[in-house]
C-alpha positions as CSV (number, residue, x, y, z in Angstrom):
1,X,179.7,137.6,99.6
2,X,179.1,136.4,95.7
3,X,177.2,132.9,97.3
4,X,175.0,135.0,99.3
5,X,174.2,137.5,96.3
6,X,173.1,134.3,94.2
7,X,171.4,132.5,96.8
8,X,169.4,136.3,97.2
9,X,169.0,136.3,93.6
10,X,167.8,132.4,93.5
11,X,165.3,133.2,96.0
12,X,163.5,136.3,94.7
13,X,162.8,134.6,90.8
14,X,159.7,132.7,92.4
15,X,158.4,135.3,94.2
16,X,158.7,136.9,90.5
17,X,157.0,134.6,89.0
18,X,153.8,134.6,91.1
19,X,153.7,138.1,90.5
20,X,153.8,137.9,87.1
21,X,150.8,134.9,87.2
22,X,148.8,137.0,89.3
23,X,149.2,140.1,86.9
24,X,148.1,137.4,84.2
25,X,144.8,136.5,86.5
26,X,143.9,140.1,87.4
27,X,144.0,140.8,83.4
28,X,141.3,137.7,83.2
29,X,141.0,137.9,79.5
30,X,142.5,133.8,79.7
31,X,142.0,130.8,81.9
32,X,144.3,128.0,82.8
33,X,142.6,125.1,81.7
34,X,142.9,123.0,84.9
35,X,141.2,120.3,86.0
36,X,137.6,121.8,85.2
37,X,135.2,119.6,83.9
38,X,134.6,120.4,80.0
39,X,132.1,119.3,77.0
40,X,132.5,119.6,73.1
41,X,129.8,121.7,71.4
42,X,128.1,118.9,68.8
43,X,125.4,119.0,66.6
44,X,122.7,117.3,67.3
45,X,118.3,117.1,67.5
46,X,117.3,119.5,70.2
47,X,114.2,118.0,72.2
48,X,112.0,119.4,75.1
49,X,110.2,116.7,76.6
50,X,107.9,116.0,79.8
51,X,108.4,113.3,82.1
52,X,104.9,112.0,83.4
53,X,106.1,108.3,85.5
54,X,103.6,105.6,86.2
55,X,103.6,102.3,86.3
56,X,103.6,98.9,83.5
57,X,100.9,96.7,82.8
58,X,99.9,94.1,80.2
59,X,97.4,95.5,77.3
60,X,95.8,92.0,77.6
61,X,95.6,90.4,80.8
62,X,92.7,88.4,82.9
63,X,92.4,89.3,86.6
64,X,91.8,85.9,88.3
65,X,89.7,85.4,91.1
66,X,89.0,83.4,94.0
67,X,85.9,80.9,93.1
68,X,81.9,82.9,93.5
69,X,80.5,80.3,95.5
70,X,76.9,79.4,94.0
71,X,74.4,79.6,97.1
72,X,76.8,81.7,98.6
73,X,80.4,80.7,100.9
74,X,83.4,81.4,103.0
75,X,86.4,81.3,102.5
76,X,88.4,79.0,101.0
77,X,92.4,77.7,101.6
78,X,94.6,77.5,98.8
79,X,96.1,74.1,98.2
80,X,98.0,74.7,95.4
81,X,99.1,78.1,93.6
82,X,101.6,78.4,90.6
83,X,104.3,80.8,91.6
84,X,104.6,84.3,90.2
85,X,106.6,84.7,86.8
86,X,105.9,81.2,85.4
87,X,104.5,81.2,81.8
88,X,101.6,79.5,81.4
89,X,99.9,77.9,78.4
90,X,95.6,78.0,78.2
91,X,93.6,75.6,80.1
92,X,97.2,75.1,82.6
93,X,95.7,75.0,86.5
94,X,97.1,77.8,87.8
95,X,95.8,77.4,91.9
96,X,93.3,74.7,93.3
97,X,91.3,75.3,97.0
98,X,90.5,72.7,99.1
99,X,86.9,70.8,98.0
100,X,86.8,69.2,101.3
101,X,83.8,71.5,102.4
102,X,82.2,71.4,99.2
103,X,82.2,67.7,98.9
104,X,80.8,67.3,102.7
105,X,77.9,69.5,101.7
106,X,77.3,67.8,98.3
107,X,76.7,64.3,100.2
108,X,74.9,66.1,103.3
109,X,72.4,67.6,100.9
110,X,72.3,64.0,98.7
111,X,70.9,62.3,101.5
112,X,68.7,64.9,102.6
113,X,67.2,65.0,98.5
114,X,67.1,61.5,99.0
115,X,65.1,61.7,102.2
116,X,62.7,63.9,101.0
117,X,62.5,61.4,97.7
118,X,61.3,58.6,99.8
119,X,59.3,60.9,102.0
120,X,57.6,62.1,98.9
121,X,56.7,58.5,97.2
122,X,54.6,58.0,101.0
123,X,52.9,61.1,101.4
124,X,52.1,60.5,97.5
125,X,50.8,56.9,98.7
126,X,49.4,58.1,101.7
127,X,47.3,60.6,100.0
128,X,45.6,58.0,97.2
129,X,44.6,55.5,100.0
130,X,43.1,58.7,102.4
131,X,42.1,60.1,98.8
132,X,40.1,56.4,97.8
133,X,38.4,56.3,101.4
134,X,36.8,59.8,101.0
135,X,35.7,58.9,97.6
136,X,33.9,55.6,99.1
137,X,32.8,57.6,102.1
138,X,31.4,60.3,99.8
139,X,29.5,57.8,97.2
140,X,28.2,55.7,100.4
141,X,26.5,59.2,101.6
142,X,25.1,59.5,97.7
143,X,24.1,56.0,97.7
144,X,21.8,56.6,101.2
145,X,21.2,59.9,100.3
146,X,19.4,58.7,97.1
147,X,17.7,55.7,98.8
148,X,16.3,58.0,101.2
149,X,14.3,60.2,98.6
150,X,13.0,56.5,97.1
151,X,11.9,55.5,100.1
152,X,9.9,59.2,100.8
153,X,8.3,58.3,97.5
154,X,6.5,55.5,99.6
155,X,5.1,58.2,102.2
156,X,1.8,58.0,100.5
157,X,1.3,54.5,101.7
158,X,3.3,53.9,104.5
159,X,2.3,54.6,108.1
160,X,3.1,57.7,109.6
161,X,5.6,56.3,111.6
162,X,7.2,55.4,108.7
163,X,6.7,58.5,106.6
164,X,8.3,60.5,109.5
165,X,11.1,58.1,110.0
166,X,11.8,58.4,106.3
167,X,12.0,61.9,106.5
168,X,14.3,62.5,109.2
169,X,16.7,59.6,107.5
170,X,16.5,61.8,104.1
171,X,17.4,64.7,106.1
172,X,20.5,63.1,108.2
173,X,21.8,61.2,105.2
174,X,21.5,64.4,103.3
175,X,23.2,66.6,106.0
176,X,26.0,63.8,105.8
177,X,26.6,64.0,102.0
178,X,26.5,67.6,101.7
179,X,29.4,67.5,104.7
180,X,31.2,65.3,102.9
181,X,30.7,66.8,99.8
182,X,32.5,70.3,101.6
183,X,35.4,68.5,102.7
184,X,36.4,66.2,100.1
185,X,37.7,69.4,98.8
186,X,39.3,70.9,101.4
187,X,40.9,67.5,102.7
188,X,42.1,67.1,99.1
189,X,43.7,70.6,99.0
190,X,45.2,69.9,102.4
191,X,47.0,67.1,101.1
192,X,48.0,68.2,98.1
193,X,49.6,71.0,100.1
194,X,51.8,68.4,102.5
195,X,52.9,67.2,99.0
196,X,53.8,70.3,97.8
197,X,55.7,71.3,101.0
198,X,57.8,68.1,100.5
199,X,58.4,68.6,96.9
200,X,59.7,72.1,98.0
201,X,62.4,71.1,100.4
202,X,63.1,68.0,98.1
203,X,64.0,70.9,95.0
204,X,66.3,73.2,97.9
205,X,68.1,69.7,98.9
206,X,68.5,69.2,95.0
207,X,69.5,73.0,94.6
208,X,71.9,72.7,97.6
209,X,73.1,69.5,96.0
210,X,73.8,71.1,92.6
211,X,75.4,73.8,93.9
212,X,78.0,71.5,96.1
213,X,78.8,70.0,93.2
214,X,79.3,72.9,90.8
215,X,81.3,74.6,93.7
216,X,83.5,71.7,94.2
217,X,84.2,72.3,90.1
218,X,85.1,75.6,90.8
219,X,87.8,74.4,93.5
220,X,90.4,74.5,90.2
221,X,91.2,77.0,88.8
222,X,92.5,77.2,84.6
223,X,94.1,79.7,82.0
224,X,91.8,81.2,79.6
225,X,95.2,82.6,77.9
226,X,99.0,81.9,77.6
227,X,101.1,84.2,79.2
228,X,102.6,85.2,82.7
229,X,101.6,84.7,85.9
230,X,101.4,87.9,88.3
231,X,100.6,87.2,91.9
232,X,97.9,90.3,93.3
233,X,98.3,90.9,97.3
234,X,95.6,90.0,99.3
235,X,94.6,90.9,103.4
236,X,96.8,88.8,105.6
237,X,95.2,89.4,108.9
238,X,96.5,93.0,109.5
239,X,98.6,93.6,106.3
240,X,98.7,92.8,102.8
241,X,100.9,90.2,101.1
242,X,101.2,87.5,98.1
243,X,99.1,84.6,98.4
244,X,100.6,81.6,99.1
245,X,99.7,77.8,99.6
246,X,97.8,77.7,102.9
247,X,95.9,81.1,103.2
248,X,92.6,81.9,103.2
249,X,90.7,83.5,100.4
250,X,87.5,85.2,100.7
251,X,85.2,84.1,97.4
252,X,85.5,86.7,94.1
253,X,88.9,88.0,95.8
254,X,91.3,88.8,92.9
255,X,94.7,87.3,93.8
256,X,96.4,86.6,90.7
257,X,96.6,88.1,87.1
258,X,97.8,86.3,83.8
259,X,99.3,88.7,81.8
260,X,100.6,88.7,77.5
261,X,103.8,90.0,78.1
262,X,104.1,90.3,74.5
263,X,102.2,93.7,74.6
264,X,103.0,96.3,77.3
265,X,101.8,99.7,78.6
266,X,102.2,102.2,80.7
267,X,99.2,103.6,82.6
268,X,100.1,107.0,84.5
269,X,98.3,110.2,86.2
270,X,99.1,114.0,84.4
271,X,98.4,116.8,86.8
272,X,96.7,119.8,85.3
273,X,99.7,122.0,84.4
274,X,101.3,119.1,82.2
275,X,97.9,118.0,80.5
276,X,97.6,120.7,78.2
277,X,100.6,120.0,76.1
278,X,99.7,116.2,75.4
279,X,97.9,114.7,72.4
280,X,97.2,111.4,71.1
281,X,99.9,110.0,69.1
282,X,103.3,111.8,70.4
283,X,106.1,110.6,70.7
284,X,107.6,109.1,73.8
285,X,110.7,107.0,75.7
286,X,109.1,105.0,78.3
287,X,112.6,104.4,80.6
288,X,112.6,101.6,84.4
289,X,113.3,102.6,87.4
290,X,114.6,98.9,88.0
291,X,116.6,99.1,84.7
292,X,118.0,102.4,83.8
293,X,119.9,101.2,80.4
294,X,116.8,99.9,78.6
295,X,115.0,102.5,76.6
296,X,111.9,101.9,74.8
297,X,109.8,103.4,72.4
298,X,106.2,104.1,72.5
299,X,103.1,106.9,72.0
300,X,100.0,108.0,73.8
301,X,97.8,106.0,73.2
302,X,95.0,107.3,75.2
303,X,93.8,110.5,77.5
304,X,90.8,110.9,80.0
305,X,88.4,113.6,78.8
306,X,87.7,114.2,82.7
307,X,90.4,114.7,85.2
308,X,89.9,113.0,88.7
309,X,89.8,115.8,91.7
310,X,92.9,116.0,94.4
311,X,91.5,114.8,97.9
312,X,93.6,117.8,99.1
313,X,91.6,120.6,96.9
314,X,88.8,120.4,94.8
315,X,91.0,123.1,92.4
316,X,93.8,120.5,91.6
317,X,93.0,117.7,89.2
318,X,94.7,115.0,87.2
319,X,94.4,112.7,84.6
320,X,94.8,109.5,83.2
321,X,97.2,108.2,80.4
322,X,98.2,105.5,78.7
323,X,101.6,105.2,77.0
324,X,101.2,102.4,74.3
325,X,105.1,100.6,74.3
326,X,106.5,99.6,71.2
327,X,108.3,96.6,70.7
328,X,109.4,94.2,73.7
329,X,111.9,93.1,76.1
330,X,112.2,90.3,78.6
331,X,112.8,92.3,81.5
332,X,109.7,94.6,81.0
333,X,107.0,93.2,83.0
334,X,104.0,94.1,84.5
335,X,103.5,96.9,87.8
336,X,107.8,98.0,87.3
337,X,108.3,101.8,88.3
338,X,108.1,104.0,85.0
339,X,108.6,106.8,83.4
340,X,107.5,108.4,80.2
341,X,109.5,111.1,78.7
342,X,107.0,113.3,75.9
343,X,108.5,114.9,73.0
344,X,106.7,118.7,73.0
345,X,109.5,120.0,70.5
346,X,112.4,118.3,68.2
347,X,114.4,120.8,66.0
348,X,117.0,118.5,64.3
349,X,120.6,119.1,63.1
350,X,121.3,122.2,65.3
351,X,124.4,123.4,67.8
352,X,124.2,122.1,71.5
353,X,125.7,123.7,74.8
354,X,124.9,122.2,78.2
355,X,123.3,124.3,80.6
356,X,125.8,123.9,83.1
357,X,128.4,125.5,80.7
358,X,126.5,129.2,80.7
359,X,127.1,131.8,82.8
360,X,124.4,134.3,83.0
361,X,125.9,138.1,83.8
362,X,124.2,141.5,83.7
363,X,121.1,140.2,81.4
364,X,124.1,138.5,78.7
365,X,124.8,134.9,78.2
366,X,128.5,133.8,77.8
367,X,130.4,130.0,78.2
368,X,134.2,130.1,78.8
369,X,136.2,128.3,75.6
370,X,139.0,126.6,75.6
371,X,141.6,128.1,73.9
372,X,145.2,127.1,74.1
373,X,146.5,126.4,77.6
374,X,143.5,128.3,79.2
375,X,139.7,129.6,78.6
376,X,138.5,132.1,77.3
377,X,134.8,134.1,78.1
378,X,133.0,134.4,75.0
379,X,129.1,136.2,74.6
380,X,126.7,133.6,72.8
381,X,123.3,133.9,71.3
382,X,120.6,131.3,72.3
383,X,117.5,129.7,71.4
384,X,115.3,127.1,72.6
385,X,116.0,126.0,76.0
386,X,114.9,122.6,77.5
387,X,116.0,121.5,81.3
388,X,119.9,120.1,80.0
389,X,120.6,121.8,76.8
390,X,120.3,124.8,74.9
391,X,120.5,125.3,70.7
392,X,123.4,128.1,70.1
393,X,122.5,130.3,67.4
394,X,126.1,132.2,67.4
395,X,128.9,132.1,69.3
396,X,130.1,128.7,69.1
397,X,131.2,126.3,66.4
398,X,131.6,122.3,66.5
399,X,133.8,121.0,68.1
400,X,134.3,123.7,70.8
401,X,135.5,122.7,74.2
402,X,133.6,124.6,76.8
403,X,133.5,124.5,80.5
404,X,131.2,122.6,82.5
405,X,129.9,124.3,85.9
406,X,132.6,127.7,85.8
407,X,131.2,129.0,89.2
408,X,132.8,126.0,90.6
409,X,136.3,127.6,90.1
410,X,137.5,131.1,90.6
411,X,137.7,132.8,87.2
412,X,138.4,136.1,87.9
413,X,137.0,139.0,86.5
């Protein structure tokens, strides 16, 4: 009988005790502290900033393009192209094109310059011989033509015969100078227009020439600067892609940039809502997608005075920025993922609670403290606000422990 009374009496302490804790709960006034997730109140500089992302590029770089064929072109296969990230120094050849084309028309249009050349020194001969005949033909007809009129000054005593036949000579012979005399010119000018045509074509084979040559020139490609090579896509049949030894280039295509990594930026669209709080000059940490430790910082260095209208609505715009970067890393290069974080406010040296810590109730702001084994809900007064922290004007001290995220665990009432 006394073993069963203790094994009744064994029995009924924990259903005491759970009473007891849930008397404890009900009450509310402290928390166990559990396995809730916590942060210390510290003091720190509060900041409300405004992320804008974009994308990096060099403040110095020079766009490269495919040769602009003088006299026109197609295009043109790479033969040679320096891959992308290898530094360059000035005057390095960074692709070459095939000259194979260019060299075929230089010596095509040599030997039709040197045609015409040849063709040029006959029609130039051709043209003083026909030139010499006329001349003789002409001062024949001036020599008859002026024996004729001598030989009327005989008319007087001369048969009539004779004075009529010496007539109808002056007439003939004069009828014949005076045709010569009108074609002489015209056969002159008619030569001297063969020439000409000649001496045209001659200067388009030497133009065609010229520019054969210069093109071939062209065929390789040099630095103007030291720096970085960026590879830009180009059309590939029915979608874009780097350039690579073997493709086709259409002339003036830009399909490489070399960039001074030494200097970087970040260029970036604002919409409207964001653009009225930035000014030249703030303040700002320019952060990678690609690498999420490396922090750098930087300012704006420059705003558009016009925004650019949304393709959507003619109500929406945006704007460009530029974020200049301060210093330099080796892993920031050009066209990376970024984002610019703008400081709007600071307020240094002041108390910090997490967001996630408050717990908004009937218009009043509390965060449950640690104290002892448990927590504890305690009313706090707040100030500024950004989208992680909030400045505690009373209610908290340093060094606080407060819980992180309390509608996560039951904490009664």
């Amino acid at each position: 009988m006394r073993r069963r009374t203790r094994r009744a009496a064994l029995g009924a302490i924990p259903a005491a005790l759970i009473l007891i804790f849930a008397s404890h709960l009900q009450k509310g006034t402290v928390v166990a502290a559990g396995e809730s997730r916590t942060a210390v109140i510290k003091r720190g500089d509060f900041l409300r900033t405004i992320r804008i992302t974009g994308s990096t590029e060099a403040v110095r770089a020079y766009v490269v393009q495919s040769p602009q064929m003088a006299g026109g072109g197609q295009r043109m296969v790479l033969v040679r192209l320096v891959h992308a990230g290898t530094r360059v120094h000035k005057d390095d050849v960074l692709a070459e094109f095939d000259q194979q084309d260019q060299l075929k028309q230089f010596r095509d249009s040599q030997a039709d310059y040197l045609d015409f050349l040849d063709k040029i020194k006959k029609q130039q001969a051709d043209n003083a011989t026909d030139l010499a005949k006329d001349q003789t033909a002409l001062q024949a007809a001036e020599d008859a033509y002026q024996k004729d009129k001598l030989e009327m000054g005989k008319n007087e005593v001369v048969s009539r015969i004779d004075a009529d036949r010496n007539r109808l000579m002056l007439e003939q012979d004069g009828a014949t100078l005076k045709q010569l005399r009108e074609t002489f010119d015209l056969k002159e000018r008619a030569r001297q227009t063969q020439l000409k045509d000649l001496e045209i074509q001659r200067e388009k084979a030497h133009g065609q020439m010229l520019y054969a040559q210069i093109n071939a020139q062209r065929m390789a490609i040099r630095s103007p600067l030291e720096g970085l090579v960026v590879l830009n896509p180009i059309w590939k049949g029915s979608s874009m892609g780097d350039p690579q030894e073997g493709d086709q280039v259409w002339p003036g295509s830009p399909f490489m940039q070399v960039v001074d990594p030494s200097a970087m930026q970040v260029t970036a669209r604002v919409n409207q809502v964001d653009f009225p709080y930035l000014h030249l000059g703030q303040r700002v940490k320019v952060l990678l997608d690609a690498y999420p430790d490396l922090v750098l910082s930087g300012s704006i260095e420059h705003l558009a005075a016009i925004g650019n209208t949304s393709t959507l609505s003619q109500a929406v715009h945006s704007f460009n920025a530029t974020f200049a970067i301060q210093g330099n890393d080796p892993r920031l290069l050009p066209d990376l993922s970024a984002a610019a974080d703008v400081e709007l406010e600071r307020v240094p040296d002041v108390l910090l609670v997490p967001r996630d810590a408050l717990v908004q109730e009937n218009g009043k702001t509390s965060v449950w403290v640690k104290r002892g084994a448990g927590f504890e809900k305690r009313p706090v007064t707040l100030g500024q606000t950004n989208d992680v922290d909030a400045v505690v004007l009373s209610g908290l001290d340093a060094g606080d422990l407060v819980r992180r995220n309390p509608g996560e665990t039951p904490t009664g009432n």
